[in-house]
N, C-alpha and C positions, 0 to 999 in steps of 0.2 A: 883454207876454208872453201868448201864445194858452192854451189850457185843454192845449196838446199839452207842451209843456215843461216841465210840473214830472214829467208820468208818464214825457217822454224821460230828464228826467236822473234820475230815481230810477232807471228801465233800466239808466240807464250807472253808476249807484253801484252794484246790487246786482251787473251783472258784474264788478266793480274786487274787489267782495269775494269774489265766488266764486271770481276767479281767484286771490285772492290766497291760498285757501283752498286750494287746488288747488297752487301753492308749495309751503304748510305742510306739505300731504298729502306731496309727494313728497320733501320734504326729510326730512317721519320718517321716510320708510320707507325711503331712501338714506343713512339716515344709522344712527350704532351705536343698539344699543339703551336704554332707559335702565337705566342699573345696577341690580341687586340690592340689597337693605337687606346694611349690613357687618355681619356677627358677628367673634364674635372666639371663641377658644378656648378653653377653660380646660384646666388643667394636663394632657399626656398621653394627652389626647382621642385614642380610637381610631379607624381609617379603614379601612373595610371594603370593598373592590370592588363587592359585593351584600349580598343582604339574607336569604343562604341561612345558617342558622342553624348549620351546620359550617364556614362558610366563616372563616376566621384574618383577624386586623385585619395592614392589609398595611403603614402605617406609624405613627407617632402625631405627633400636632402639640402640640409646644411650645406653653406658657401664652401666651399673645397673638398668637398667628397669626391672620392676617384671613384673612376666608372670605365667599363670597356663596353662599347658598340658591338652587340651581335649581329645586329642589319638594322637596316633605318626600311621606312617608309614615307614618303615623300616628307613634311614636314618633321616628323618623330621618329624617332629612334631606338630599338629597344636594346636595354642596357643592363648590364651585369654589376651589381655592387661589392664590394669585398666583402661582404656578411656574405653573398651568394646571392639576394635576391635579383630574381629580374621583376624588369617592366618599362613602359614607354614614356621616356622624355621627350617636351618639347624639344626641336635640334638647335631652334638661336639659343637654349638656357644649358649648354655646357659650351665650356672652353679649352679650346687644343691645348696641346702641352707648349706651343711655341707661346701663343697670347697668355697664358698664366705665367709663362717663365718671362716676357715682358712687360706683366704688371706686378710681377716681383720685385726684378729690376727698377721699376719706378719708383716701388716702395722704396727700398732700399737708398735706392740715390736722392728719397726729399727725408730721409728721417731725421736731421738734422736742422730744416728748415724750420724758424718758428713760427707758430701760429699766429697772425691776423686779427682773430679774432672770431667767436663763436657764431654760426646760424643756423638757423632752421629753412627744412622745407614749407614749401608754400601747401604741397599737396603731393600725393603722391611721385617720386621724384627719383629716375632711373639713376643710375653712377654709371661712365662710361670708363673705359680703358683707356681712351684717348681724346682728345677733345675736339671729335667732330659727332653730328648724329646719327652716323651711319654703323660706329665703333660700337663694338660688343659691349653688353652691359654685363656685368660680375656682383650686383645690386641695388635694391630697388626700396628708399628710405620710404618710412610712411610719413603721410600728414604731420607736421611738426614736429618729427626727430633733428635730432642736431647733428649736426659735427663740426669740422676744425677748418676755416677758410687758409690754405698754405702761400696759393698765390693765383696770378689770374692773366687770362691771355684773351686777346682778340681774334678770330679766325674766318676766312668767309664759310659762309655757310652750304655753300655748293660751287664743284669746280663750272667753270663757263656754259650759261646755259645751252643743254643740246638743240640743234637745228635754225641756231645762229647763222646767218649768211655769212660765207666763208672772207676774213678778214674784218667781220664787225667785233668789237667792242661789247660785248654785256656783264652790265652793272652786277654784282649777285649779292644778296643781304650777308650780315654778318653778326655774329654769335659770340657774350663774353664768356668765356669759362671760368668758371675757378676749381684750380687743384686743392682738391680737400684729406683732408686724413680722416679715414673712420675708427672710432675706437672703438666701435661695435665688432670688427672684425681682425683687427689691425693692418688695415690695407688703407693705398693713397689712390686715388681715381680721380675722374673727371665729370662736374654735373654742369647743367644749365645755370647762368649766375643770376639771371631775373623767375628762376624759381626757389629761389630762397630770399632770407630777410635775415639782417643783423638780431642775435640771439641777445638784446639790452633792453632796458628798462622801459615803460614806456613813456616817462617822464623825462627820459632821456632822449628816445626815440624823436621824437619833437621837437631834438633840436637841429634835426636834418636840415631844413629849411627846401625843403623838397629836391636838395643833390643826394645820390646814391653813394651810400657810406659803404665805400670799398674794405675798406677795415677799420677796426675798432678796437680802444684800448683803456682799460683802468690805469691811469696814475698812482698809485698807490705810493705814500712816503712810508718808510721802516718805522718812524718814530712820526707820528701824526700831530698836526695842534690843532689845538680844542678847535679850530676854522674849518678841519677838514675829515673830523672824526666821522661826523653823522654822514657826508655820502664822499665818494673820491670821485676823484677829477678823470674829465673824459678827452681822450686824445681820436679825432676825426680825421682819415683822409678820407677824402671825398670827390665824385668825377659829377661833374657838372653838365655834361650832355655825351652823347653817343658815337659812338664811333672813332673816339678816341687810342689812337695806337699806345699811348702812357695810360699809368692803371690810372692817377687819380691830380687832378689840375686844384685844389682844396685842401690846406691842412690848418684843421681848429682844437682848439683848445678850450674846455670848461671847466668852468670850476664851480661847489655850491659855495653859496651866500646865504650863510644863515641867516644874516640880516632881513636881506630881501626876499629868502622863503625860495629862492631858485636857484637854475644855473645863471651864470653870468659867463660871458666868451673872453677871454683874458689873452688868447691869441689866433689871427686871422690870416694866413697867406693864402693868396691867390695866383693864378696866373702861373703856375708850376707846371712842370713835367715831373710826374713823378710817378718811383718805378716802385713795388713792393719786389723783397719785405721790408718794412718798416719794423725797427729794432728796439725794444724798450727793453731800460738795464737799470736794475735796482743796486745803486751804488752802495748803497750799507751792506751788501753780502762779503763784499771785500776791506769795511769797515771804514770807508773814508768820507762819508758823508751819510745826510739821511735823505739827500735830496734824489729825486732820480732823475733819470736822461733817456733819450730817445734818439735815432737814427733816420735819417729818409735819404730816398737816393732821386737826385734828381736827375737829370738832361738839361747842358748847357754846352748850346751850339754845337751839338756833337758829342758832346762828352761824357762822363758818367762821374758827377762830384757829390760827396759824402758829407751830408751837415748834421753836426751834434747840434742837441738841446737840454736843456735843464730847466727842469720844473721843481723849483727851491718851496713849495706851498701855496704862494700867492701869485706870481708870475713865471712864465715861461722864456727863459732869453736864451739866445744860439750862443756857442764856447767854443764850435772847433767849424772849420770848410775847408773843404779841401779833393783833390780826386779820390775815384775808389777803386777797389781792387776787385769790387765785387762783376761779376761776368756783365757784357752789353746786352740789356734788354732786346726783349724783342726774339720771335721765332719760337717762343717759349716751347712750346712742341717737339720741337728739334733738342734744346737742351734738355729734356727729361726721356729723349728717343733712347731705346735698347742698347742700338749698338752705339750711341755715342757715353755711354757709363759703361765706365769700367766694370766686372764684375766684382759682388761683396766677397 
């Protein structure tokens, strides 16, 4: 081999690559371009032609409608629909494809949890993805819409105030949530819990005794006696002041008195830790009574123990104590976090 042939064939390898470069070139630019990152929508997103400050939103998009970002401008964004349309979104009212595929996953991981017990908004009333204030909202309940209370967490409401002296200590307020389920959309999210109100009766509602009814529950027997036909019995847990790391320190029991024309309270505990969800199980579905039964989980001295109940018609008496299996309260946050659930 001469000294000429190794610089010919290096000659002839860097043409092989230039042209093949030259391919590549013209195949991108012959070819579509690559997509936009997806968003997605959150509830009733408005869609404005421009960005003239009289101009009316011309339609609104549905909670999960996909969208691709052709350019933003500071606040809005203008966006392409799958039908084709464009026009400019607000930019906090769509959600990356990471925060939807983590309020999926949430969904997903409470769909088995049971519900608490029905409420409504107080007023207009945002849903968050997570439960702090600063988390993306993906919908916005109106005045007195309802949904499903699943379960309820304590949080501070902002990390350490800034421009504390370096080593001091500050206090920061704190915030109950409750994880709710919406059947409007079939999604599970996060709202404020002193902007809703238990969805019961109002002659029920009065038996709060001014504690905050964490949840709520009908008694209801399979087989009723004439004592308990005209209204069913009410099951209360309830938190008696603030700040409380346990959902609710209260669990009562009412029942109607035709007699006396009311409710009458037939059982009273106090002084609990107690963690939702609270389980109500109608024992005639498996045919063995017509009584039903109830679950609470409390905290003792550490621990996590499971006490049954039985509400036979007229009184309410405990059948079973004992530890539980169910997960250690507390950090609720962290247990319904993304990466800690497996995927569906």
């Amino acid at each position: 081999m001469t000294a000429r042939q190794p610089v010919t064939a290096a000659r002839a390898w860097l043409a092989a690559v230039a042209a093949g470069l030259l391919v590549l070139e013209a195949c991108w630019m012959d070819g579509p371009e690559e997509p936009a990152d997806l968003y997605y929508a959150r509830h009733e997103a408005e869609v404005f032609p421009d960005l003239k400050p009289e101009t009316p939103a011309e339609r609104l998009l549905r909670f999960d409608a996909k969208v691709r970002i052709v350019r933003e401008h500071r606040t809005f964004a203008l966006v392409a629909t799958e039908d084709g349309h464009e026009g400019w979104v607000a930019r906090s009212h769509l959600l990356d494809a990471d925060t939807r595929d983590s309020l999926e996953r949430l969904t997903w991981a409470t769909s088995t949890l049971p519900g608490q017990g029905a409420a409504r908004a107080w007023d207009t009333l945002n849903v968050h993805t997570e439960p702090y204030r600063w988390a993306p909202t993906f919908f916005q309940l109106d005045k007195d819409e309802g949904f499903m209370v699943l379960d309820r967490t304590l949080v501070d409401r902002l990390p350490e105030t800034e421009g504390a002296r370096p080593g001091s200590t500050v206090a920061t307020d704190v915030d109950y949530w409750y994880l709710v389920r919406l059947r409007q959309i079939g999604q599970t999210g996060w709202l404020l819990e002193n902007m809703a109100y238990a969805d019961i009766p109002l002659d029920v509602a009065v038996l709060a005794d001014g504690r905050a009814i964490v949840a709520h529950f009908q008694l209801r027997r399979r087989d009723p006696g004439p004592v308990d036909r005209a209204k069913p019995a009410w099951l209360f847990a309830q938190s008696s002041r603030m700040g409380q790391e346990h959902d609710f320190d209260v669990l009562r029991v009412f029942r109607w008195d035709a007699r006396l024309g009311r409710y009458r309270l037939i059982r009273n505990e106090t002084g609990l830790k107690g963690y939702l969800p609270v389980s109500v199980l109608d024992q005639a579905q498996d045919g063995s009574s017509a009584e039903v039964s109830f679950r609470v989980l409390t905290d003792r001295g550490g621990m996590l123990w499971q006490r049954s109940y039985v509400y036979d018609g007229s009184r309410v008496f405990p059948v079973a104590d004992g530890p539980s299996q169910f997960p250690v309260p507390g950090g609720i946050g962290l247990r319904y976090a993304k990466d800690a659930v497996p995927g569906p």
